[in-house]
Every structure is written in C-alpha cells, then in structure tokens.
FISE-864835 format. One line per field, with one value per residue (C-alpha): residue number from 1; residue in one letter; x, y, z. Coordinates in nm, 2 decimals, m for minus. Example, Ala and Ser with C-alpha at 12.3 -4.5 7.8 and 13.67 -1.06 7.14 Angstrom:
2
k: c(1;2)
r: c(a;s)
u: c(1.23;1.37)
v: c(m0.45;m0.11)
w: c(0.78;0.71)
//
This chain:
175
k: c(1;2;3;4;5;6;7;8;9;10;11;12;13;14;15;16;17;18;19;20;21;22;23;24;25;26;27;28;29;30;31;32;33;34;35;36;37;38;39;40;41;42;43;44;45;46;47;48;49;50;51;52;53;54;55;56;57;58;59;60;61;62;63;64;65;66;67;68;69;70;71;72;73;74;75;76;77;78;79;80;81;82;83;84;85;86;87;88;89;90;91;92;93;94;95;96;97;98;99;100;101;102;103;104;105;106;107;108;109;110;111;112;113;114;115;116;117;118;119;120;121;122;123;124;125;126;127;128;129;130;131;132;133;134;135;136;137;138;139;140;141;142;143;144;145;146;147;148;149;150;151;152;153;154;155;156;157;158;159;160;161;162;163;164;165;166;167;168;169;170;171;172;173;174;175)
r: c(x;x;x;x;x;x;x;x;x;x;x;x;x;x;x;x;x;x;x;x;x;x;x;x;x;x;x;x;x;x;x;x;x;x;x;x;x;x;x;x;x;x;x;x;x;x;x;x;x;x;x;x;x;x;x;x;x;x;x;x;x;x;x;x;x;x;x;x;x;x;x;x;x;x;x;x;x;x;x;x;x;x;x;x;x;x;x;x;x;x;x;x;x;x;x;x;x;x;x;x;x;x;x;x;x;x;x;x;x;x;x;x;x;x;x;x;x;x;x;x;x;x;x;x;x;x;x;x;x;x;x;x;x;x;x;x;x;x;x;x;x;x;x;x;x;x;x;x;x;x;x;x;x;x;x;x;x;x;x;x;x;x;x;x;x;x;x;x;x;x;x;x;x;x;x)
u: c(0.00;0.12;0.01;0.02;m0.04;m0.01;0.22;0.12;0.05;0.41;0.51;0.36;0.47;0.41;0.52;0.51;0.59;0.81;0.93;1.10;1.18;0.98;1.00;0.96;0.95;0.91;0.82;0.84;0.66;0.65;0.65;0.89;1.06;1.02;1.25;1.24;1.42;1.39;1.48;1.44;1.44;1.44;1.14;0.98;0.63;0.40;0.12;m0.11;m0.14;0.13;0.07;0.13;0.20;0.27;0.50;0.52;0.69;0.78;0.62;0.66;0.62;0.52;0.58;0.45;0.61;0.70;1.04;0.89;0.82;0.96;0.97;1.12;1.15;1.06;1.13;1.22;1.61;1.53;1.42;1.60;1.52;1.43;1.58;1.32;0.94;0.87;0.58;0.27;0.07;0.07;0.12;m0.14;m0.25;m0.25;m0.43;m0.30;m0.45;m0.45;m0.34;m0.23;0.17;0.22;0.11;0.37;0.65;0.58;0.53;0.70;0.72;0.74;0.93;0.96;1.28;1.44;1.36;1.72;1.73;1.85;1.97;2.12;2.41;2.42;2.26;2.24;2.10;2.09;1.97;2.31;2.52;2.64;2.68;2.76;2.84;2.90;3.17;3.29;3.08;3.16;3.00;3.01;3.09;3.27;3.69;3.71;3.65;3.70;3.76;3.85;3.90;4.02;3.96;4.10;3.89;3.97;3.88;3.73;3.97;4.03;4.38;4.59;4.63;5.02;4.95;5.04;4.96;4.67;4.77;4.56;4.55;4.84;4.65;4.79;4.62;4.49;4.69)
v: c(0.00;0.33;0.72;1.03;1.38;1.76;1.95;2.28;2.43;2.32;2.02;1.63;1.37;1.03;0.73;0.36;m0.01;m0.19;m0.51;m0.42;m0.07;0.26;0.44;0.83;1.07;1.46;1.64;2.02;2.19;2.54;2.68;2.58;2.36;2.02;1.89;1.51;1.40;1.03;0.81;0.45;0.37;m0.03;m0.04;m0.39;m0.39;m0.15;m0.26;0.03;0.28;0.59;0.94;1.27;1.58;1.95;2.10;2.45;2.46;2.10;1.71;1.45;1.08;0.82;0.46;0.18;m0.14;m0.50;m0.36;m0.13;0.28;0.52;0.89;1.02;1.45;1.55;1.95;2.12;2.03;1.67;1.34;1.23;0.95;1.11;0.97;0.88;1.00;1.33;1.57;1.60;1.73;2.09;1.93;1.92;1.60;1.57;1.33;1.07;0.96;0.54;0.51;0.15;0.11;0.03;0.41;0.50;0.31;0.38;0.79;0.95;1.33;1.43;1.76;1.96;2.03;2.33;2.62;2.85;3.12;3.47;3.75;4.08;3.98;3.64;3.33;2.97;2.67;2.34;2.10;2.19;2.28;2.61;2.95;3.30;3.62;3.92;3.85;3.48;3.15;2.79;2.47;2.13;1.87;2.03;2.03;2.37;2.66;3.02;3.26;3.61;3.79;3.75;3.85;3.88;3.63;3.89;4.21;4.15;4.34;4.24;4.11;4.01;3.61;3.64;3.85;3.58;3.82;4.11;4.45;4.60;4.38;4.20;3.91;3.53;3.46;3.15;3.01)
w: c(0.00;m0.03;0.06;m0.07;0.07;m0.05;0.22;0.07;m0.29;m0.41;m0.24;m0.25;m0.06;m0.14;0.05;0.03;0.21;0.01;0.17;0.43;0.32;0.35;0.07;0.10;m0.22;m0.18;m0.48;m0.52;m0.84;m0.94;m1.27;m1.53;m1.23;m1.05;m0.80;m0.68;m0.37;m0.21;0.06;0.21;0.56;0.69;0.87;0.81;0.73;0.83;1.11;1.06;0.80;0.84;0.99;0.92;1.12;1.06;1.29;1.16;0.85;0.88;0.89;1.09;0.97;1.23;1.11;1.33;1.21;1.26;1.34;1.59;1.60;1.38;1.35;1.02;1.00;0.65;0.58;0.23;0.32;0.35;0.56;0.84;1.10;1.44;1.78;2.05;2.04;1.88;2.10;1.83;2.07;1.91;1.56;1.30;1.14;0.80;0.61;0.39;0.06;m0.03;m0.35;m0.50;m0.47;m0.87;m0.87;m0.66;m0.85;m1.14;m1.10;m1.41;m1.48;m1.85;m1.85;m2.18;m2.36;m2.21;m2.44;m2.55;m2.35;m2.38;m2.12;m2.22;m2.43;m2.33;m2.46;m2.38;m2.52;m2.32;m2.59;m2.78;m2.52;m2.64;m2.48;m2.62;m2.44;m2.64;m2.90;m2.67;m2.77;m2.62;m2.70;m2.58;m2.77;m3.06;m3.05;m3.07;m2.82;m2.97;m2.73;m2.84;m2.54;m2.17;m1.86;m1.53;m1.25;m1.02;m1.12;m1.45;m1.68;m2.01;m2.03;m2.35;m2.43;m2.35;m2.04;m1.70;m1.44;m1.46;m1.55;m1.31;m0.97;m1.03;m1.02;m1.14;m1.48;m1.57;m1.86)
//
C-alpha cells in the first residue's frame, strides 16, 4: 500500500511499504521547475497505515512497524530519521491519501525540452550545449572553443592572451 499527501501548494509527498523498506518521495513543483528528492528507511512492514504531522513549517512521519516505532522529519532540506518520540501534541495531522503502490512506483514526470534562453548579451541553449556572451561562444561537444578575449577572474579586466599576471591587480592569470 502506499500514501500520498499535499504538504502545501508546491510540495507532495508520497510514501510507500516496500518489503522491508519505507519508501519516502518529496516532490516540489513550481512553474517551469520540478524537484524530486527520495529516501528508504528499513522499517519492516507497516502494522497500521502511516501518519502525518505539521510541525510548523515542517512534517513528521510516524511509522509503526514490525520492526517497531519510527519517527522520520521531513522539511524542504530533506528526511531524516528522528531519535526517541517526537511531542505531536501541538502538531497538526494531515491526512493521507491510499493510492495502489504500482502508482507510486511507477510515478513518471514528463518535463519539456528546455527552451534557449537569452539575457542581455548572453545566450544559452541546453539541448546543444552552447553558450555565447557578447563576442565569446563555447560549445560542448565540438573540438574547438574560440575565445577572443580574456579576462582577469579577479577584477574582471580584459587582459591580453600572452599576459600571465593582470595589469591591473596583479592578479595570477589562468593560462
């Protein structure tokens, strides 16, 4: 069996029982973006269904299993297991949605080709791996890399190919 539940607007957490595992995915969506994170804890099988608690701006997950108890801390930085019993006293339950665990396995996000994308003087496009700012371009992939000016990493001067040192701050240039 596994569970799912919306944390807030962005984020959906799904979790399932798989063997001896617990399997924990946290999914964040927001326009042009999706980010995945997951974990597996050994927990045996579950006894009774999970349960979920707000704690401010974070969740606790209570796990009763054949193994015994478990409290896993879920927050937009990650899961972790916690040590001892958690107070939910002041926490909010939230409830969990059954959904079947092929569901849960098999959840796949289609994502769009990332579209080239221009700023100022500066353009990128993922799908070819290039990159051009004013009058420099790179490209992944190809055996050649033009680059027709330098620059200082320090201060950002413009220094000659031959130059080893920055006229400027003295800084070491990158040969």
């Amino acid at each position: 069996m596994a569970y799912r539940a919306s944390l807030n607007g962005t984020q959906q957490l799904t979790i399932s029982n798989q063997g001896m595992q617990t399997k924990i995915n946290l999914t964040t969506s927001s326009p042009g973006q999706q980010q995945s994170q997951g974990n597996s804890f050994t927990t045996g099988n579950w006894v009774k269904p999970p349960q979920l608690f707000r704690t401010g701006e974070n969740y606790i997950l209570q796990i009763e299993a054949t193994q015994g108890e478990y409290f896993i801390g879920i927050s937009s930085n990650g899961m972790s297991t916690i040590n001892g019993i958690p107070s939910t006293s002041n926490a909010t339950p939230v409830d969990l949605e059954s959904i079947a665990s092929d569901n849960f396995t098999q959840q796949k996000v289609k994502f769009e080709p990332m579209q080239p994308r221009r700023m100022g003087n500066m353009s990128m496009d993922i799908n070819s791996m290039s990159m051009q700012m004013g009058n420099m371009s790179m490209s992944m992939g190809s055996q050649s890399r033009k680059i027709t000016k330098r620059f200082c990493s320090q201060c950002g001067v413009e220094a000659k190919v031959s130059d080893r040192f920055c006229s400027s701050c003295g800084h070491q240039l990158n040969s």
